[in-house]
C-alpha positions as YAML, in Angstrom:
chain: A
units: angstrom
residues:
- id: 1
  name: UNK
  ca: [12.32, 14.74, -2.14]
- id: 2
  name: UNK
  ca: [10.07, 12.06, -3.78]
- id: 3
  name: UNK
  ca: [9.08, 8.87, -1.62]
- id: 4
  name: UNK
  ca: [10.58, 5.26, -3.00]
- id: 5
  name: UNK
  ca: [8.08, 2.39, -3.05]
- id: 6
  name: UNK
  ca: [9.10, -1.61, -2.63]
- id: 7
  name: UNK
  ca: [6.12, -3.78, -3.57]
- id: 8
  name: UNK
  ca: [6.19, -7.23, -2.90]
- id: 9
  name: UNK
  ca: [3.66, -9.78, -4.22]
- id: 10
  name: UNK
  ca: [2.70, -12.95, -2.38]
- id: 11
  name: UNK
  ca: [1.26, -15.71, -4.20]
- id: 12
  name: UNK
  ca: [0.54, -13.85, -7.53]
- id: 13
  name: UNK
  ca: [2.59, -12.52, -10.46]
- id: 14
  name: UNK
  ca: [3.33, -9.18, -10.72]
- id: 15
  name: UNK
  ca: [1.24, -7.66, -13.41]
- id: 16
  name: UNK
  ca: [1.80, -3.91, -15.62]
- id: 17
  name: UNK
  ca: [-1.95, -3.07, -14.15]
- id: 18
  name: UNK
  ca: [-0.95, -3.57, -10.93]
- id: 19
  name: UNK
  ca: [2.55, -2.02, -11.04]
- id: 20
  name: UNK
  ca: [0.66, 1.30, -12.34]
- id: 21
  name: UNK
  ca: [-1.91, 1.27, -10.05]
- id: 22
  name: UNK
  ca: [0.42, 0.98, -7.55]
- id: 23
  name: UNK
  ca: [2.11, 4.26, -9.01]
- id: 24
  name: UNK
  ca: [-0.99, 6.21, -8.94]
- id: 25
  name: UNK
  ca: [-1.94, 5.32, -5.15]
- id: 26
  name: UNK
  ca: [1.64, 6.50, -4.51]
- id: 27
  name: UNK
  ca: [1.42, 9.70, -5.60]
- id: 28
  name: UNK
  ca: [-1.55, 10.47, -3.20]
- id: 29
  name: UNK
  ca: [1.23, 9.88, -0.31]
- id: 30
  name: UNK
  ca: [3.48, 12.77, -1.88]
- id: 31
  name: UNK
  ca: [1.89, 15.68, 0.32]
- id: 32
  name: UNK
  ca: [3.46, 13.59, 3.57]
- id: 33
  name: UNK
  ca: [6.75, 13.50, 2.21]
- id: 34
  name: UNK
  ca: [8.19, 15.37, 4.69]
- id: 35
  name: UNK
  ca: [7.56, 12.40, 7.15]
- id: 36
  name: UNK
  ca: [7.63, 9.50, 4.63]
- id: 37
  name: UNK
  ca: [11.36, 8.14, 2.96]
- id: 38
  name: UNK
  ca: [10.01, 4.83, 2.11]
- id: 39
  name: UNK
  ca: [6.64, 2.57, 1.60]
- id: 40
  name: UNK
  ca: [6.73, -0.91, 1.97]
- id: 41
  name: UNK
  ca: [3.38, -2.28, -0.18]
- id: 42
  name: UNK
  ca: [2.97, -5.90, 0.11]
- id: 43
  name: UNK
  ca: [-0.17, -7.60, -2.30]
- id: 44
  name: UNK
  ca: [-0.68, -11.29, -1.08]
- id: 45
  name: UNK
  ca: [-3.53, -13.39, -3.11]
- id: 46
  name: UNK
  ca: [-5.71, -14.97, -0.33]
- id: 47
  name: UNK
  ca: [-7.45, -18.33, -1.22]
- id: 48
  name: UNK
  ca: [-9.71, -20.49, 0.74]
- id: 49
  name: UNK
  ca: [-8.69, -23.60, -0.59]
- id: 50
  name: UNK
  ca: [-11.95, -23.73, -2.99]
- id: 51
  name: UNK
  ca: [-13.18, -20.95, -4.96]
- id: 52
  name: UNK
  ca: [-13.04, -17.35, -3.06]
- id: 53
  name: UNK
  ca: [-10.37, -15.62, -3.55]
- id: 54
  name: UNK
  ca: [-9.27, -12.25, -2.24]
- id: 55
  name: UNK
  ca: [-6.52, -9.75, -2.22]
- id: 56
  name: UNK
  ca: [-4.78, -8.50, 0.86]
- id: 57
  name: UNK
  ca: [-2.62, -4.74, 0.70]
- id: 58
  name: UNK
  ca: [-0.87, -3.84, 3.29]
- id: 59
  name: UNK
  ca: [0.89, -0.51, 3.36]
- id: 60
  name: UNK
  ca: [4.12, 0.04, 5.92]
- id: 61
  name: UNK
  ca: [5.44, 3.73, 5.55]
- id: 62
  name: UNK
  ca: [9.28, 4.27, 7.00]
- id: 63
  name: UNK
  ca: [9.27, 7.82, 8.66]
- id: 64
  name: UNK
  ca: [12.59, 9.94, 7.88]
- id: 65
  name: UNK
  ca: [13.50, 8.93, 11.61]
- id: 66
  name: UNK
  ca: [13.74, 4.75, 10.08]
- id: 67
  name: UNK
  ca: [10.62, 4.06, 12.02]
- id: 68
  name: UNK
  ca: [8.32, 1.50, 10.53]
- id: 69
  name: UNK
  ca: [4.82, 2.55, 10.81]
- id: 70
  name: UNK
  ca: [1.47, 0.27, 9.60]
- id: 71
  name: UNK
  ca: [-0.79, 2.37, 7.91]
- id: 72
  name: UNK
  ca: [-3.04, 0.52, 6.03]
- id: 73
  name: UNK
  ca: [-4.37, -2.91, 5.54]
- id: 74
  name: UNK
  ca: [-7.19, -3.60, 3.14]
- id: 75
  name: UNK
  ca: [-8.84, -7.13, 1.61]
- id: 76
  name: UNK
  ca: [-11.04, -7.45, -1.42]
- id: 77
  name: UNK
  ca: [-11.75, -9.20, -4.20]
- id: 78
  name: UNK
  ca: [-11.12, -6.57, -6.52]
- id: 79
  name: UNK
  ca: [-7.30, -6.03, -6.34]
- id: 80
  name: UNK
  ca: [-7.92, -2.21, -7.07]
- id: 81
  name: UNK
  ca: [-10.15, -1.87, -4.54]
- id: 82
  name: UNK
  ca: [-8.10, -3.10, -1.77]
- id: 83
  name: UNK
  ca: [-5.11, -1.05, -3.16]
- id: 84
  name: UNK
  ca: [-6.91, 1.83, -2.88]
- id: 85
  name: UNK
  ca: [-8.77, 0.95, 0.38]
- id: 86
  name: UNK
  ca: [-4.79, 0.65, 1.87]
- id: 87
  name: UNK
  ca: [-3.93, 4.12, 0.25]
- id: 88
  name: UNK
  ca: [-7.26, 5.72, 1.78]
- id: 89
  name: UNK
  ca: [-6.33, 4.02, 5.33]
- id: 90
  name: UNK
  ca: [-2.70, 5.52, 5.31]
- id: 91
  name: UNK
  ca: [-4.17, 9.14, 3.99]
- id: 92
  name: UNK
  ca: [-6.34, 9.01, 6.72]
- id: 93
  name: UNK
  ca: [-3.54, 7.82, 9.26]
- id: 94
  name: UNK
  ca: [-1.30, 10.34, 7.89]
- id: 95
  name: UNK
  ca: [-2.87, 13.38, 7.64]
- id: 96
  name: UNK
  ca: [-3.94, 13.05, 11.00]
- id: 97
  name: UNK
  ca: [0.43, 13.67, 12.01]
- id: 98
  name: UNK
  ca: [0.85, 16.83, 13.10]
- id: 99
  name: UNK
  ca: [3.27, 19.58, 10.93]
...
């Protein structure tokens, strides 16, 4: 059984480079997919009203049970970097489930 994704972006277009990436952080979640149906990743574009701008991931997994579980939550200004900063949170989180 493969895990299904739903990204959602929040104040930024969707972009090919981020639609991949987002496919490649994915597949580090496949050895949990006996736990995992469904990831929620949300990518929201953070400004502070001048110049700095950031990128916010957050990663909600939904167990085979339905539960809704917060894995991982990352910021940076690099929009890879916080993706994968999310995915390294929810390994973490995840691997530490027992069976």
């Amino acid at each position: 059984m493969g895990i299904g994704m739903q990204v959602e972006y929040i104040g930024l277009a969707k972009t090919g480079h981020m639609e991949a990436e987002a496919g490649v952080q994915l597949v580090r979640l496949a050895e949990f997919a006996r736990h995992i149906g469904d990831c929620r990743l949300a990518i929201a574009a953070i400004y502070d009203g001048l110049t700095h701008f950031a990128y916010e991931v957050r990663l909600h997994v939904v167990t085979r049970a339905g539960e809704l579980i917060d894995v991982g939550n990352c910021m940076h200004s690099d929009f890879i970097e916080a993706m994968r900063g999310a995915f390294d949170l929810a390994v973490n989180e995840l691997s530490r489930w027992p069976g």
